[in-house]
BALOBA-1460 file (C-alpha; in Angstrom, 3 decimals):
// residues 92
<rec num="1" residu="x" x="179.539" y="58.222" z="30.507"/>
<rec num="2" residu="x" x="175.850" y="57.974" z="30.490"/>
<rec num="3" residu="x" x="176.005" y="55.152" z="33.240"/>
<rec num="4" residu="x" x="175.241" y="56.481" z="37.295"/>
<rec num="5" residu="x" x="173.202" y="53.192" z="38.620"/>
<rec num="6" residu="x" x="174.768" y="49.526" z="38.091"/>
<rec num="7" residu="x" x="172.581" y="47.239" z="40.274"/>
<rec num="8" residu="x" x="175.174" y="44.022" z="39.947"/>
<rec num="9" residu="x" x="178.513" y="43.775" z="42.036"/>
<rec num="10" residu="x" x="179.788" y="41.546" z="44.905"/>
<rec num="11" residu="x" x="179.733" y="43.302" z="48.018"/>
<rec num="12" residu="x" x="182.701" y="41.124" z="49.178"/>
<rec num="13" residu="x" x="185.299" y="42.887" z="46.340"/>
<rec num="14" residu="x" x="185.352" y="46.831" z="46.431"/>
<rec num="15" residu="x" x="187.014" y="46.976" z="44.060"/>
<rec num="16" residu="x" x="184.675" y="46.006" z="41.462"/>
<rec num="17" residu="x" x="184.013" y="48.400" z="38.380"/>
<rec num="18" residu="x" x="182.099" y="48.865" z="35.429"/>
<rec num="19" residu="x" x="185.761" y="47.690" z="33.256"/>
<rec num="20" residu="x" x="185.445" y="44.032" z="35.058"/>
<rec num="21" residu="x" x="182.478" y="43.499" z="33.037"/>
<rec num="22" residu="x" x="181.882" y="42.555" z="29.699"/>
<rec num="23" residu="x" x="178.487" y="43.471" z="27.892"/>
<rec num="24" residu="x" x="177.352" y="40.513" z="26.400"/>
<rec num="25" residu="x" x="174.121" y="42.403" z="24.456"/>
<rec num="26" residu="x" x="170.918" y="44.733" z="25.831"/>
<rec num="27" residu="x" x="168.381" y="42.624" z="27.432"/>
<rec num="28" residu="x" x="165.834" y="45.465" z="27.754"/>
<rec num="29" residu="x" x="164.793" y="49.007" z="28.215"/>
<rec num="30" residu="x" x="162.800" y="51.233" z="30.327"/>
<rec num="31" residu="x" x="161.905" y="54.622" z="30.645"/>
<rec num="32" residu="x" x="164.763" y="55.672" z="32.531"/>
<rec num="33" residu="x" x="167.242" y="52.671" z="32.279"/>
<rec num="34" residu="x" x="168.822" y="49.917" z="30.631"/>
<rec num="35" residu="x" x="169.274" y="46.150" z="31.453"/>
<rec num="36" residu="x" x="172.472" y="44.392" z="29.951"/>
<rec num="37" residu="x" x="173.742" y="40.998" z="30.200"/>
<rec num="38" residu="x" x="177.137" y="41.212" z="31.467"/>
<rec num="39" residu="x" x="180.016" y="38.681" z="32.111"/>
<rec num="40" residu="x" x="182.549" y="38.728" z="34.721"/>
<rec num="41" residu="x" x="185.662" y="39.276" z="32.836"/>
<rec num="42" residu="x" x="188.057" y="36.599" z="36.093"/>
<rec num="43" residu="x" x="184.993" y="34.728" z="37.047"/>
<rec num="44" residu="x" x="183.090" y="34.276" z="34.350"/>
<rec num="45" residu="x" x="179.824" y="34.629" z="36.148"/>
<rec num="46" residu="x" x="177.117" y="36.220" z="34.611"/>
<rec num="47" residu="x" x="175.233" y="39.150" z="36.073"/>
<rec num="48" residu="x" x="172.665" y="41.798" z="34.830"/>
<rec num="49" residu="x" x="173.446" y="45.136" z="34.855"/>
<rec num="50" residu="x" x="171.390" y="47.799" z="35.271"/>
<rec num="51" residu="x" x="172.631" y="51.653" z="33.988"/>
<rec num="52" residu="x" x="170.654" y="54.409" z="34.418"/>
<rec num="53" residu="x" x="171.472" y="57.822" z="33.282"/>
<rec num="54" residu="x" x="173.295" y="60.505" z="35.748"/>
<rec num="55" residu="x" x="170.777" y="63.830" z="34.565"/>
<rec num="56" residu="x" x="167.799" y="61.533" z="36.031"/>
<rec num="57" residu="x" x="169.463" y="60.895" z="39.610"/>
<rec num="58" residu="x" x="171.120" y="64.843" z="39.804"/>
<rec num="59" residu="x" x="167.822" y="66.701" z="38.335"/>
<rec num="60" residu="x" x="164.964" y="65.068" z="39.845"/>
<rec num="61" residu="x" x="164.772" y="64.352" z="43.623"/>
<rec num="62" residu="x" x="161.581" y="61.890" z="43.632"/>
<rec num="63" residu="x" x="163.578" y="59.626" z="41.440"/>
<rec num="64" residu="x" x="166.684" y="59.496" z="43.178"/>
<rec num="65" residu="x" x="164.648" y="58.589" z="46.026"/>
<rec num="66" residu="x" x="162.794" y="56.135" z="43.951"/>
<rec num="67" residu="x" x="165.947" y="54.411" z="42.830"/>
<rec num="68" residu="x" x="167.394" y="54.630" z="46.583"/>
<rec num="69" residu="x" x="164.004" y="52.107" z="47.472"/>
<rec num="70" residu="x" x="164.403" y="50.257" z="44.664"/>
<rec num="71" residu="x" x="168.033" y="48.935" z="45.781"/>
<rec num="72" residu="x" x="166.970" y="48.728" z="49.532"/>
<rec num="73" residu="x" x="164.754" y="46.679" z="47.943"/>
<rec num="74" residu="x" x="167.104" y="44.582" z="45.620"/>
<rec num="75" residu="x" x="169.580" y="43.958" z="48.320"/>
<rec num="76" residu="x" x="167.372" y="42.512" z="51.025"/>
<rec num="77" residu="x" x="167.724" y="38.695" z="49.068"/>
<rec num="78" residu="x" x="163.659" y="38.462" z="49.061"/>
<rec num="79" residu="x" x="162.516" y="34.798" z="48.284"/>
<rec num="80" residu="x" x="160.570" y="36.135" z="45.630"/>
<rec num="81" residu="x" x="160.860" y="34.814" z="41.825"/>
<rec num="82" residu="x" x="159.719" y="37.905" z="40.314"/>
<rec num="83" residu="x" x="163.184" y="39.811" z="42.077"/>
<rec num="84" residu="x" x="166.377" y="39.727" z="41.127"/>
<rec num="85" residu="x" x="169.089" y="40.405" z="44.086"/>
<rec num="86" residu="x" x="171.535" y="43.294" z="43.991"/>
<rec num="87" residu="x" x="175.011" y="41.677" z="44.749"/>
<rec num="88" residu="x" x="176.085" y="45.408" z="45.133"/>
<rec num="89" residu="x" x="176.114" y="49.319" z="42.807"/>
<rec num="90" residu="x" x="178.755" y="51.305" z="42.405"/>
<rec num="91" residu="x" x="178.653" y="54.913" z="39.978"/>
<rec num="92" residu="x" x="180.712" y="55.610" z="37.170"/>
């Protein structure tokens, strides 16, 4: 699988994967990434996900640091309406 990054999980369940998601349909693309619109397959909740490719996070240090920021970032719950919040990541 293509799939190393998913900004989207509850920290509260560990035992969240990629497989208790549904993609609903591709919401948009970036250089490195994709953003999907995923449903919780018991809750029902809807979440994006973000996926980003393993080769970019093994093969180039500056952007696995980049990324690192970018969920520090995510998870601090800014008041800000231009930022999502990261519930949690986990790899695949």
């Amino acid at each position: 699988s293509l799939i190393s990054q998913d900004i989207v999980l509850n920290h509260e369940d560990s035992t969240m994967s990629k497989e208790n998601f549904q993609t609903i349909k591709l919401v948009g693309t970036g250089s490195y990434s994709h953003v999907y619109l995923v449903q919780n397959t018991k809750t029902s909740e809807f979440f994006a996900m973000k996926s980003v490719p393993k080769e970019f996070c093994q093969t180039k240090l500056d952007f696995a640091q980049n990324l690192a920021a970018e969920k520090r970032i995510l998870e601090k719950k800014l008041a800000c309406p231009y930022l999502a919040t990261a519930r949690s990541c986990f790899e695949t």
